[in-house]
VEXVO-760109 format. One record per atom (N, C-alpha, C): residue number from 1; residue in three letters; atom name; x, y, z. Coordinates in Angstrom, 3 decimals. Example, Ala and Ser with C-alpha at 12.3 -4.5 7.8 and 13.67 -1.06 7.14 Angstrom:
residues 2
+-----+------+------+----------+----------+----------+
! seq ! type ! atom !       px !       py !       pz !
+-----+------+------+----------+----------+----------+
!   1 !  ALA !    N !   13.190 !   -5.690 !    7.800 !
!   1 !  ALA !   CA !   12.300 !   -4.500 !    7.800 !
!   1 !  ALA !    C !   13.200 !   -3.300 !    7.800 !
!   2 !  SER !    N !   12.850 !   -2.250 !    7.080 !
!   2 !  SER !   CA !   13.670 !   -1.060 !    7.140 !
!   2 !  SER !    C !   12.900 !    0.030 !    7.870 !
+-----+------+------+----------+----------+----------+
***
This chain:
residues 119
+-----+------+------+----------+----------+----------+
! seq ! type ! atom !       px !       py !       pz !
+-----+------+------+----------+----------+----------+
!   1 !  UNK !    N !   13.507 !   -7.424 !   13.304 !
!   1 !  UNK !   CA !   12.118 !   -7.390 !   13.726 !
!   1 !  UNK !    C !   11.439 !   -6.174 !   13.110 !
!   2 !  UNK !    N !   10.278 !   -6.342 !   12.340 !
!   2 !  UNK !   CA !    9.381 !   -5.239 !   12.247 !
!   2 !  UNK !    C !    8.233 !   -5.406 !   13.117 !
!   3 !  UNK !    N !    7.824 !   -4.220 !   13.399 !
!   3 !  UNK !   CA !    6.880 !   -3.487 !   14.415 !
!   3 !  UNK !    C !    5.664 !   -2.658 !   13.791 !
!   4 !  UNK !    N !    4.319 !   -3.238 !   13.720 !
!   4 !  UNK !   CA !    3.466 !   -2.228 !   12.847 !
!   4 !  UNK !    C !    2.572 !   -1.889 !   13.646 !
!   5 !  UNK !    N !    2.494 !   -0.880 !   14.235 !
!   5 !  UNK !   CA !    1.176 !   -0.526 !   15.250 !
!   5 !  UNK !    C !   -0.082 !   -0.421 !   13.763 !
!   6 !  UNK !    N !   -0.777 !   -0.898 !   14.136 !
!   6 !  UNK !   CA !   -2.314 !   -1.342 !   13.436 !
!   6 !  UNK !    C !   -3.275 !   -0.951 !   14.169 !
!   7 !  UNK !    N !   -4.683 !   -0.443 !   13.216 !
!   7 !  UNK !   CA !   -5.509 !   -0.543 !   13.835 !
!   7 !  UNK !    C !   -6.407 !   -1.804 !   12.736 !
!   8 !  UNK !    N !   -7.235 !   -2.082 !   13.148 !
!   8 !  UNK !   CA !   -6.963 !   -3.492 !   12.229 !
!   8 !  UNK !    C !   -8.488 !   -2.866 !   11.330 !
!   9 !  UNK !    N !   -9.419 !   -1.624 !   11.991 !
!   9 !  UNK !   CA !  -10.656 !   -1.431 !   11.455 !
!   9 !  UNK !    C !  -10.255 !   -0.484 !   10.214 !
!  10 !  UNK !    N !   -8.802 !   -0.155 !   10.372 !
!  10 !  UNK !   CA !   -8.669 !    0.641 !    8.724 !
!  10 !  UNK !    C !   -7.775 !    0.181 !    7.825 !
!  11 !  UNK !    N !   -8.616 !    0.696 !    6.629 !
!  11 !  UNK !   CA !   -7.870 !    0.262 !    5.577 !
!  11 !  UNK !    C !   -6.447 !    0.551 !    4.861 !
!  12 !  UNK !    N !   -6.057 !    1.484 !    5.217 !
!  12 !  UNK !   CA !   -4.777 !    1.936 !    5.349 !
!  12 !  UNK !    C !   -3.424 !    0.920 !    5.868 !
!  13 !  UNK !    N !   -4.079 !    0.770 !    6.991 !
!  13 !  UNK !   CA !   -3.600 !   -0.191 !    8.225 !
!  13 !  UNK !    C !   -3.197 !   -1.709 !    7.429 !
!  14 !  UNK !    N !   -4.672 !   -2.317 !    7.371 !
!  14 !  UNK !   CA !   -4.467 !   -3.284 !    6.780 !
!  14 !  UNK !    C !   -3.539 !   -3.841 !    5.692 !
!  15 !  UNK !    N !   -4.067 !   -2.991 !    4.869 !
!  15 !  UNK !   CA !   -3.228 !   -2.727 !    3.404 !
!  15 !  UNK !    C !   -1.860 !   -2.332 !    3.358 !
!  16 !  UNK !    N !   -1.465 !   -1.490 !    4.466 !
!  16 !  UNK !   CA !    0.582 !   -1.945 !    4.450 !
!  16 !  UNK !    C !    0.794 !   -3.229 !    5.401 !
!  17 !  UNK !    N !   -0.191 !   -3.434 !    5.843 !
!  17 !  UNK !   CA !    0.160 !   -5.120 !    7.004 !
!  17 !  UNK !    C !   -0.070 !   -5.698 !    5.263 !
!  18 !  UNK !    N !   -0.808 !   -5.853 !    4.422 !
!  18 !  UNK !   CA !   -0.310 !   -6.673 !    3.068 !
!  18 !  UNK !    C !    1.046 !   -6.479 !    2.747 !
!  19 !  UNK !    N !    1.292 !   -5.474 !    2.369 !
!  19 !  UNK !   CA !    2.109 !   -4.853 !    1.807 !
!  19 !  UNK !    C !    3.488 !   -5.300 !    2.012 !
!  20 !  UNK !    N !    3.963 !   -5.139 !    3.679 !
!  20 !  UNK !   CA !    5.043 !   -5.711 !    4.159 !
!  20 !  UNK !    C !    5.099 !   -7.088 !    3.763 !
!  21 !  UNK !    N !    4.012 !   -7.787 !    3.911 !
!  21 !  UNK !   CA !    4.089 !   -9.333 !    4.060 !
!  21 !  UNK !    C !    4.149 !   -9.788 !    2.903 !
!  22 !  UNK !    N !    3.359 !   -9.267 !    1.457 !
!  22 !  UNK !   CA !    3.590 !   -9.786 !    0.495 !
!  22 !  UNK !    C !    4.343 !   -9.439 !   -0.360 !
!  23 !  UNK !    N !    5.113 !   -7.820 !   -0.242 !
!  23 !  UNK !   CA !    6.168 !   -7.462 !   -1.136 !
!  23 !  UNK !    C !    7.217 !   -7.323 !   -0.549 !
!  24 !  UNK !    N !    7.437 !   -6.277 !    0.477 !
!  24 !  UNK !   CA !    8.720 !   -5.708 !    1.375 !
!  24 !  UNK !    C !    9.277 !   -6.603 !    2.021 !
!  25 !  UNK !    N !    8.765 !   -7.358 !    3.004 !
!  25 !  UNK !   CA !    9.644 !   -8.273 !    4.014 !
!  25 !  UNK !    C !   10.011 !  -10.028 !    2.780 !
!  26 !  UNK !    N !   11.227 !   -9.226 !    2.057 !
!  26 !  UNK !   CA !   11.599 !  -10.400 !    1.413 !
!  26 !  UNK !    C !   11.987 !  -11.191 !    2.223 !
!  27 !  UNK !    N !   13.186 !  -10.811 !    3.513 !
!  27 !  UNK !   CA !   13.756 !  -11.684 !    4.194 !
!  27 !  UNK !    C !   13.126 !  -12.764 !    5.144 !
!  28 !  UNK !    N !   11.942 !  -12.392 !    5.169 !
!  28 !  UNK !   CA !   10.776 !  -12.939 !    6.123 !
!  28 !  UNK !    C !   11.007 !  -13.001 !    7.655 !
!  29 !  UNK !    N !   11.634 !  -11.290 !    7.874 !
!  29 !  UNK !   CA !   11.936 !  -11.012 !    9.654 !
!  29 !  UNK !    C !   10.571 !  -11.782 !    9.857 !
!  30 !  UNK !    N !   10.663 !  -11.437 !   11.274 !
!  30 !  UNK !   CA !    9.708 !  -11.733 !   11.776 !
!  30 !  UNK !    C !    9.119 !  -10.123 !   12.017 !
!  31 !  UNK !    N !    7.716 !  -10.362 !   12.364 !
!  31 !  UNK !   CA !    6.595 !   -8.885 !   12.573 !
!  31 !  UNK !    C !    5.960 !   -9.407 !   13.633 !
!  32 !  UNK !    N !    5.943 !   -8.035 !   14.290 !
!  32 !  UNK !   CA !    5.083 !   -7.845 !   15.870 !
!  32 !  UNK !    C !    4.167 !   -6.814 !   15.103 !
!  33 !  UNK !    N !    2.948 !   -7.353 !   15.233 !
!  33 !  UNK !   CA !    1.615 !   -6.375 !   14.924 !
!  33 !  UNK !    C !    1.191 !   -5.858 !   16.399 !
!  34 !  UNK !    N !    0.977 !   -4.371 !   16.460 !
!  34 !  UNK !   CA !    0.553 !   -4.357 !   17.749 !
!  34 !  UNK !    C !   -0.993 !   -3.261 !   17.549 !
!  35 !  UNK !    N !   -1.439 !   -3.790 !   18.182 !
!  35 !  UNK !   CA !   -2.865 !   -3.428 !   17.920 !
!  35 !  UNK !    C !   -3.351 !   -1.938 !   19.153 !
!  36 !  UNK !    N !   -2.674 !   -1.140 !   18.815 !
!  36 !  UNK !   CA !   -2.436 !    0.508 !   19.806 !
!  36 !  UNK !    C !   -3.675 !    0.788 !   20.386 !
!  37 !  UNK !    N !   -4.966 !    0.297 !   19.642 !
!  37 !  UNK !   CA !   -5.999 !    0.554 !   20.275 !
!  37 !  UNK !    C !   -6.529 !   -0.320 !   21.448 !
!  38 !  UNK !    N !   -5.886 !   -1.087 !   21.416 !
!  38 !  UNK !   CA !   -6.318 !   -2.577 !   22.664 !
!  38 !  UNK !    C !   -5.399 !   -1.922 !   23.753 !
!  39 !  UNK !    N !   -4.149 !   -1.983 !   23.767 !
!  39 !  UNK !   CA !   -3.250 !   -1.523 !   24.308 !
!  39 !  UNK !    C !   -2.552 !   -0.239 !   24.288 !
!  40 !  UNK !    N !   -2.769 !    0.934 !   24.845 !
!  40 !  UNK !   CA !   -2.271 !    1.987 !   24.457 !
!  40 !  UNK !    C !   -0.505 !    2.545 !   24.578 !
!  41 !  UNK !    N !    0.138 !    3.204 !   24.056 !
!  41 !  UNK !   CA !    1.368 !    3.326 !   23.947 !
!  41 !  UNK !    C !    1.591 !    4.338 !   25.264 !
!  42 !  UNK !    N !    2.864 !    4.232 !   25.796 !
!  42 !  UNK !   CA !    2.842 !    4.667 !   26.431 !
!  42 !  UNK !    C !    3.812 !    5.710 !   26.250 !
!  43 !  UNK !    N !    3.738 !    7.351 !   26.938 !
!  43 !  UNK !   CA !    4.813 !    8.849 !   26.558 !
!  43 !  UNK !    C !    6.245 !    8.149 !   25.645 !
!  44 !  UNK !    N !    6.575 !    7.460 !   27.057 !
!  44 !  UNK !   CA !    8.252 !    6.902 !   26.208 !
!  44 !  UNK !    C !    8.343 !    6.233 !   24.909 !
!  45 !  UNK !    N !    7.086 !    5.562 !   24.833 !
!  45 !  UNK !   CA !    7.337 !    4.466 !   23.601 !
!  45 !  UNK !    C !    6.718 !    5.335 !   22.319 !
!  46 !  UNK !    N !    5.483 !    6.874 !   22.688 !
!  46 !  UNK !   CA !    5.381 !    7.526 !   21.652 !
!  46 !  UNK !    C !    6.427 !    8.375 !   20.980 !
!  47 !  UNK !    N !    7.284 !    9.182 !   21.999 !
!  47 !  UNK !   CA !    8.406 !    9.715 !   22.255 !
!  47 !  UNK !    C !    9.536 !    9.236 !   21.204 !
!  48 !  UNK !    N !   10.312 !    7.837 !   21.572 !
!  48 !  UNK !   CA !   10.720 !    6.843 !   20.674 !
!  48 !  UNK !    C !   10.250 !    6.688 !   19.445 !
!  49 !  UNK !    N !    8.999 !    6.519 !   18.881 !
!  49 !  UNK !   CA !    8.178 !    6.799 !   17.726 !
!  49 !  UNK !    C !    8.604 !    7.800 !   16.776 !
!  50 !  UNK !    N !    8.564 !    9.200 !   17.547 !
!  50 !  UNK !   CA !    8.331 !   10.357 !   17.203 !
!  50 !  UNK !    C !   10.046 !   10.853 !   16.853 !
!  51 !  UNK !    N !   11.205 !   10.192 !   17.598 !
!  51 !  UNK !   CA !   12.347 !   10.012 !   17.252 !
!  51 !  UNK !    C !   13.001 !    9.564 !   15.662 !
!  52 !  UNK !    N !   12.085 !    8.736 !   16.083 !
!  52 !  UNK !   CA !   12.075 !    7.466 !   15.019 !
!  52 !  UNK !    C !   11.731 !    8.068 !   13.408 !
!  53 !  UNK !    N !   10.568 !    8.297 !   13.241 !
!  53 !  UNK !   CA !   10.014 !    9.386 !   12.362 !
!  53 !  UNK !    C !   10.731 !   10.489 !   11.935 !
!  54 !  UNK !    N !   11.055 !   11.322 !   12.424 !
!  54 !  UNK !   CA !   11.818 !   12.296 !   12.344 !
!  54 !  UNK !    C !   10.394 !   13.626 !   12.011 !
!  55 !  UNK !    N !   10.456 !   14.705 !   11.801 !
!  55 !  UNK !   CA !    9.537 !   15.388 !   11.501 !
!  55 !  UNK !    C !    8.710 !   16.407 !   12.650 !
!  56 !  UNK !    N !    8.005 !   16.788 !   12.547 !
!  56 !  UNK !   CA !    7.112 !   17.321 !   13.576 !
!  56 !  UNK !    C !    6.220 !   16.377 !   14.147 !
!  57 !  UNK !    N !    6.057 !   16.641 !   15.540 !
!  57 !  UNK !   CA !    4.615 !   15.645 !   16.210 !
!  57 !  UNK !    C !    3.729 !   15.628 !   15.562 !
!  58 !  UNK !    N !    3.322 !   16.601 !   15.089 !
!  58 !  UNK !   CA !    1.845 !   16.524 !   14.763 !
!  58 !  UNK !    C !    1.833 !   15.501 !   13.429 !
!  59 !  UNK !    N !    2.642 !   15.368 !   12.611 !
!  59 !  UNK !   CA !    2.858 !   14.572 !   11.628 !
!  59 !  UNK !    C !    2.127 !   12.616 !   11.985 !
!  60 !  UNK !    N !    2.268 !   12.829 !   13.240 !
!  60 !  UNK !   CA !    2.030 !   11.583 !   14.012 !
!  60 !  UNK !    C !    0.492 !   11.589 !   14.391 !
!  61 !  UNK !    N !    0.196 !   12.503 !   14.711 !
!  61 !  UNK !   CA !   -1.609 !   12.873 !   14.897 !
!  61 !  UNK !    C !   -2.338 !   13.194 !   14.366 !
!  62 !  UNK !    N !   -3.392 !   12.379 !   14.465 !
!  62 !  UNK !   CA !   -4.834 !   12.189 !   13.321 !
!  62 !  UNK !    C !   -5.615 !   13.416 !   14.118 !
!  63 !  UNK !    N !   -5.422 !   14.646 !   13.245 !
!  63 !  UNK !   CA !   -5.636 !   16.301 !   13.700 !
!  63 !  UNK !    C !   -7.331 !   16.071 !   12.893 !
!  64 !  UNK !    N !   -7.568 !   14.872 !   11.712 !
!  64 !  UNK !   CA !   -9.044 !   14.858 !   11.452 !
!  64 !  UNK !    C !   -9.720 !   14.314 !   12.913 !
!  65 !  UNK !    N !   -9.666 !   13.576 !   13.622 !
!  65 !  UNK !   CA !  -10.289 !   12.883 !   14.684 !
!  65 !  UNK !    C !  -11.146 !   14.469 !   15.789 !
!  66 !  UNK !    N !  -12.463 !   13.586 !   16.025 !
!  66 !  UNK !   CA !  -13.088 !   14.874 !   16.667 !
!  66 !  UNK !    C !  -12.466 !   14.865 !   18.294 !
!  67 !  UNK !    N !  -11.823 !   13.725 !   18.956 !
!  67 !  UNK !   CA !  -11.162 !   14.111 !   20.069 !
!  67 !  UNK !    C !  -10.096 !   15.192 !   20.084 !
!  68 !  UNK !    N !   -9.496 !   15.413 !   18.597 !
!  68 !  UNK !   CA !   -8.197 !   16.625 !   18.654 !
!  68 !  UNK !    C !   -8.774 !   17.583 !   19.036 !
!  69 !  UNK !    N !  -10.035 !   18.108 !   18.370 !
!  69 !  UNK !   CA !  -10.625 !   19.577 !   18.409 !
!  69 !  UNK !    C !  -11.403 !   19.593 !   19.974 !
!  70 !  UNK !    N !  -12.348 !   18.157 !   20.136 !
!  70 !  UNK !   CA !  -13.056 !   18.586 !   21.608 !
!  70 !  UNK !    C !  -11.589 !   18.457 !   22.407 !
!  71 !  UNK !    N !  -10.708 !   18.438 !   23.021 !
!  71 !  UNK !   CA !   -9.527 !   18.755 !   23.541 !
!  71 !  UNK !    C !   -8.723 !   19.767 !   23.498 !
!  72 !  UNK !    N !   -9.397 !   20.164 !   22.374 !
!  72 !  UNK !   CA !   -8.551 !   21.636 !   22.454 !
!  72 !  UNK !    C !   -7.148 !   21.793 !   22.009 !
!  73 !  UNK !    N !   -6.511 !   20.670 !   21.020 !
!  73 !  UNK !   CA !   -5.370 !   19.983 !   20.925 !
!  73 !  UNK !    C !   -4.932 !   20.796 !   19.924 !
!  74 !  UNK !    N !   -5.854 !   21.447 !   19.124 !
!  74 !  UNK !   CA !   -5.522 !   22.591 !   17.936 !
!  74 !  UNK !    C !   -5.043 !   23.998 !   18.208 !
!  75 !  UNK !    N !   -5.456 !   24.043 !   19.348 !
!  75 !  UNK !   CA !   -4.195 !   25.816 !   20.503 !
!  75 !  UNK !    C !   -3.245 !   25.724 !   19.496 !
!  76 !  UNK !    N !   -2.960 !   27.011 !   19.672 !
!  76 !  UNK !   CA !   -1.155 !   27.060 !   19.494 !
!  76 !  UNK !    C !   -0.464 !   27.110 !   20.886 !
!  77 !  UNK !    N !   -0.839 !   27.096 !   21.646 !
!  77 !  UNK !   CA !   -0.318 !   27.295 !   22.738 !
!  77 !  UNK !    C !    0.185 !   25.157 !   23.524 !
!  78 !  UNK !    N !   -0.502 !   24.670 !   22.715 !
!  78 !  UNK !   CA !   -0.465 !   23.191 !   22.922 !
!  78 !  UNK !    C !    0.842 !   22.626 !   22.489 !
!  79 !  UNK !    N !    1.360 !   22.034 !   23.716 !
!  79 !  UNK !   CA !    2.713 !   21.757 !   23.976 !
!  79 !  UNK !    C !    2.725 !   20.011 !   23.743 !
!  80 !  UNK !    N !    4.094 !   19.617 !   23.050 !
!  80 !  UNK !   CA !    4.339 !   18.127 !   22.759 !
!  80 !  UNK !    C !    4.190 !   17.059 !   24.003 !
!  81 !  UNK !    N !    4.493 !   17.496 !   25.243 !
!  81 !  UNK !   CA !    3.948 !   16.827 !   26.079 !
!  81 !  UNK !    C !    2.368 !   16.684 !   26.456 !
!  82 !  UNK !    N !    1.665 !   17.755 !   25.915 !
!  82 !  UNK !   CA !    0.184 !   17.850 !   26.189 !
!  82 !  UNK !    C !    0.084 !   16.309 !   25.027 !
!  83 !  UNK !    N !    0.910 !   16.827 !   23.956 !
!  83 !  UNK !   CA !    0.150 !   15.718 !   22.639 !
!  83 !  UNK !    C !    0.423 !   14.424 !   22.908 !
!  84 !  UNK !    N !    1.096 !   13.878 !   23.881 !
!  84 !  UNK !   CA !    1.832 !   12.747 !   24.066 !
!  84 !  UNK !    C !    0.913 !   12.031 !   25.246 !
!  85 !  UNK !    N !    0.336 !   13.281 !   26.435 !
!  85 !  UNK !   CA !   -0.688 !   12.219 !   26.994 !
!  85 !  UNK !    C !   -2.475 !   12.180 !   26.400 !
!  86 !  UNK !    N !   -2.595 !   13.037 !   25.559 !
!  86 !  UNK !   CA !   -3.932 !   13.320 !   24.541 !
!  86 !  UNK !    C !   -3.533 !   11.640 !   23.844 !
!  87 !  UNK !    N !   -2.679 !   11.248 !   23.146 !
!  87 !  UNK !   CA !   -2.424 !   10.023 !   22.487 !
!  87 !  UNK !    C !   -2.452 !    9.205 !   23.069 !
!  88 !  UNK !    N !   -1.887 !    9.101 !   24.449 !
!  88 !  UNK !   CA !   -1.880 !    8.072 !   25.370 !
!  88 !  UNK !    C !   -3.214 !    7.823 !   25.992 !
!  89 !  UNK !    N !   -4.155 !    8.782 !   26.213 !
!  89 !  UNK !   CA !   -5.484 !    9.074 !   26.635 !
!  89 !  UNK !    C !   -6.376 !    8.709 !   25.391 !
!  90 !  UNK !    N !   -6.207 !    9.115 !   24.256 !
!  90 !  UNK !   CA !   -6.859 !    8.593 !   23.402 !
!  90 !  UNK !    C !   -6.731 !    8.490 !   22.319 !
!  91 !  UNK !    N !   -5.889 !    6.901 !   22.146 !
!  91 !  UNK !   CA !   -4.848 !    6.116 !   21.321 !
!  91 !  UNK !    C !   -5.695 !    6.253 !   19.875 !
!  92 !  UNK !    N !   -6.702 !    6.734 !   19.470 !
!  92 !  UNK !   CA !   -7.286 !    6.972 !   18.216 !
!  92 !  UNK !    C !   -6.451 !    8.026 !   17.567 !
!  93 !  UNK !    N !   -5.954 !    8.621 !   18.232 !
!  93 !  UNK !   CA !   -5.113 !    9.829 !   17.628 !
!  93 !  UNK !    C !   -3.851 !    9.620 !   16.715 !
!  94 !  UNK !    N !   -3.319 !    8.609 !   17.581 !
!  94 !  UNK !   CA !   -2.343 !    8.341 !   16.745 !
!  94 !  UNK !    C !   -2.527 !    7.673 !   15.063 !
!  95 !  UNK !    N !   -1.934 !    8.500 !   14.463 !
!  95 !  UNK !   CA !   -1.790 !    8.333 !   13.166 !
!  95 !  UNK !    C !   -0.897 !    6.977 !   12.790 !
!  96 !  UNK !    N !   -2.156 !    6.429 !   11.770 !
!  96 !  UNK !   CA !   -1.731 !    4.669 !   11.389 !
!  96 !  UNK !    C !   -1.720 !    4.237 !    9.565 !
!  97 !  UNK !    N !   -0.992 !    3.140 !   10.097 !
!  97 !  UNK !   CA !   -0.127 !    2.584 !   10.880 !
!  97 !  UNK !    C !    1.223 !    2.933 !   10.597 !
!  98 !  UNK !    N !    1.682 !    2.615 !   11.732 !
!  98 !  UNK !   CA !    3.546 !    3.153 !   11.730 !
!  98 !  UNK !    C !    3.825 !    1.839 !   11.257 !
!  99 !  UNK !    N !    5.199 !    2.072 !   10.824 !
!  99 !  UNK !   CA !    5.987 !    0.758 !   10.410 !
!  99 !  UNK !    C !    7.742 !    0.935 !   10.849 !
! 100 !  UNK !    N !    7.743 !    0.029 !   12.295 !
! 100 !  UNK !   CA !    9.609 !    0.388 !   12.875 !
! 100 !  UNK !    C !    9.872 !   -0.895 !   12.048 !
! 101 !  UNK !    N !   11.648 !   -0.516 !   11.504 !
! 101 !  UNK !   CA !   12.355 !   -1.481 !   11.438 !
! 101 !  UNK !    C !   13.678 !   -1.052 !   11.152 !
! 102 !  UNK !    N !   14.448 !   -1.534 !   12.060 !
! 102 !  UNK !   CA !   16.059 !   -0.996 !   12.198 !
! 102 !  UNK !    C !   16.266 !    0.382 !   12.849 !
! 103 !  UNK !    N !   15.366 !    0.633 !   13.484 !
! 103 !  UNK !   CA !   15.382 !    1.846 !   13.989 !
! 103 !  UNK !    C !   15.151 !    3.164 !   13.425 !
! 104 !  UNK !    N !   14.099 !    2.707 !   12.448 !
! 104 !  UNK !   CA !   14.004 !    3.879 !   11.463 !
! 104 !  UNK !    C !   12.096 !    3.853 !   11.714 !
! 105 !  UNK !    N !   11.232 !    4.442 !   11.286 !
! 105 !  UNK !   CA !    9.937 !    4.077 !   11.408 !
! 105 !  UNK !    C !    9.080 !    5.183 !    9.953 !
! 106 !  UNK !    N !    8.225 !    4.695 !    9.417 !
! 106 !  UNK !   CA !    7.602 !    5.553 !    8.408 !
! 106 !  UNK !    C !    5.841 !    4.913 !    8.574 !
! 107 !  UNK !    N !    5.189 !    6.293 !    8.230 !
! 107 !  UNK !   CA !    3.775 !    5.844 !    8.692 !
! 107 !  UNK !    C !    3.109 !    5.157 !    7.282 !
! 108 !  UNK !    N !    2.573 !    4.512 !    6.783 !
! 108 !  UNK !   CA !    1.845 !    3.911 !    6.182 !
! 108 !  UNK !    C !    0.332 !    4.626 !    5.473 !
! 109 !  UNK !    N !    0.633 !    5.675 !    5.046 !
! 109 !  UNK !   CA !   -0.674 !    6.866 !    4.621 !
! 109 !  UNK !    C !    0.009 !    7.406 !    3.732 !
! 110 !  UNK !    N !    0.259 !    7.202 !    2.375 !
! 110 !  UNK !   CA !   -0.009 !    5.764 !    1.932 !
! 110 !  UNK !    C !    0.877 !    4.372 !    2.222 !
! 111 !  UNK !    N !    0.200 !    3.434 !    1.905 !
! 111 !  UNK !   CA !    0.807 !    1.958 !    2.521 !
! 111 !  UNK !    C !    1.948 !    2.422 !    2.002 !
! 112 !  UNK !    N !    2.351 !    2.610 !    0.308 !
! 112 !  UNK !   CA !    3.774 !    2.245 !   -0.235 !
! 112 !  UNK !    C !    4.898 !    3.581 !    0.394 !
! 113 !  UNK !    N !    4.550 !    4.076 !    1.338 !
! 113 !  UNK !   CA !    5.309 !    5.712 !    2.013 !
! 113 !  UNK !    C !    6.596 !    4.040 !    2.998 !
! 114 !  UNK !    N !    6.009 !    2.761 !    3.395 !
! 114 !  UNK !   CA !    6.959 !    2.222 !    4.047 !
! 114 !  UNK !    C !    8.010 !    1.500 !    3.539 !
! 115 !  UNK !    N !    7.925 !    1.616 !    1.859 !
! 115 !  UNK !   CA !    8.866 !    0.953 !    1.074 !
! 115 !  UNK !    C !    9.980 !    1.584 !    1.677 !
! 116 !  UNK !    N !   10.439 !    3.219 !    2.112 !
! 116 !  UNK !   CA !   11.845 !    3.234 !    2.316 !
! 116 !  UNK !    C !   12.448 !    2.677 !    3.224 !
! 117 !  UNK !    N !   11.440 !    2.077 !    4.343 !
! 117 !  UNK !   CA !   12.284 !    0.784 !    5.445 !
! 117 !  UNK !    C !   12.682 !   -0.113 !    5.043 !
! 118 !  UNK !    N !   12.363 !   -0.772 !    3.351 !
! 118 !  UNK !   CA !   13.273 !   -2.001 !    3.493 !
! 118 !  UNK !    C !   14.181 !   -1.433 !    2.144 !
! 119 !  UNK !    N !   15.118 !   -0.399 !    1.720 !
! 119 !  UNK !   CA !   15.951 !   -0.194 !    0.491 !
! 119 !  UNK !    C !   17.036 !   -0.520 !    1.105 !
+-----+------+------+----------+----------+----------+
***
């Protein structure tokens, strides 16, 4: 199963949802598109994400978005649990789109950054 949290209004987004479908997913898994902004993620399932990824949190957060700064999310004093309900509070943050598969996940900025999920 691949898993692409999408937002479907960017182009980024869109363009590795091509990407998978018309180059990478030779095998033709099946894909769960999940649309993060309809439905927001919840600590555990960002958490899992952020596992997944490997890297620093912030790697995961859209630090351009003006909710980071009116929040105050740019402190140094701002702790990974603060960033986890800021995302959950306001799912724009999260940086798109992710792409899980096999338990591995890579964000899609640029689309071809998710080629290393299917080598």
């Amino acid at each position: 199963m691949i898993t692409i949290y999408h937002n479907a209004r960017c182009s980024k987004s869109r363009a590795t949802c091509e990407l998978v479908s018309s180059t990478y997913n030779k095998a033709n898994e099946p894909v769960e598109i999940v649309e993060y902004l309809k439905a927001a993620l919840t600590v555990d399932q960002l958490k899992s994400l952020h596992t997944m990824l490997g890297g620093p949190l912030l790697d995961m957060v859209r630090t351009n978005e003006a909710e980071y700064t009116a929040l105050g999310l740019d402190a140094n004093s701002v702790t990974d649990d603060q960033l986890y309900e800021a995302i959950v509070s306001h799912p724009i943050l999260l940086q798109r789109p992710i792409v899980v598969r096999n338990g591995r996940a890579a964000i899609g900025r640029p689309p071809e950054n998710v080629a290393v999920l299917f080598d």
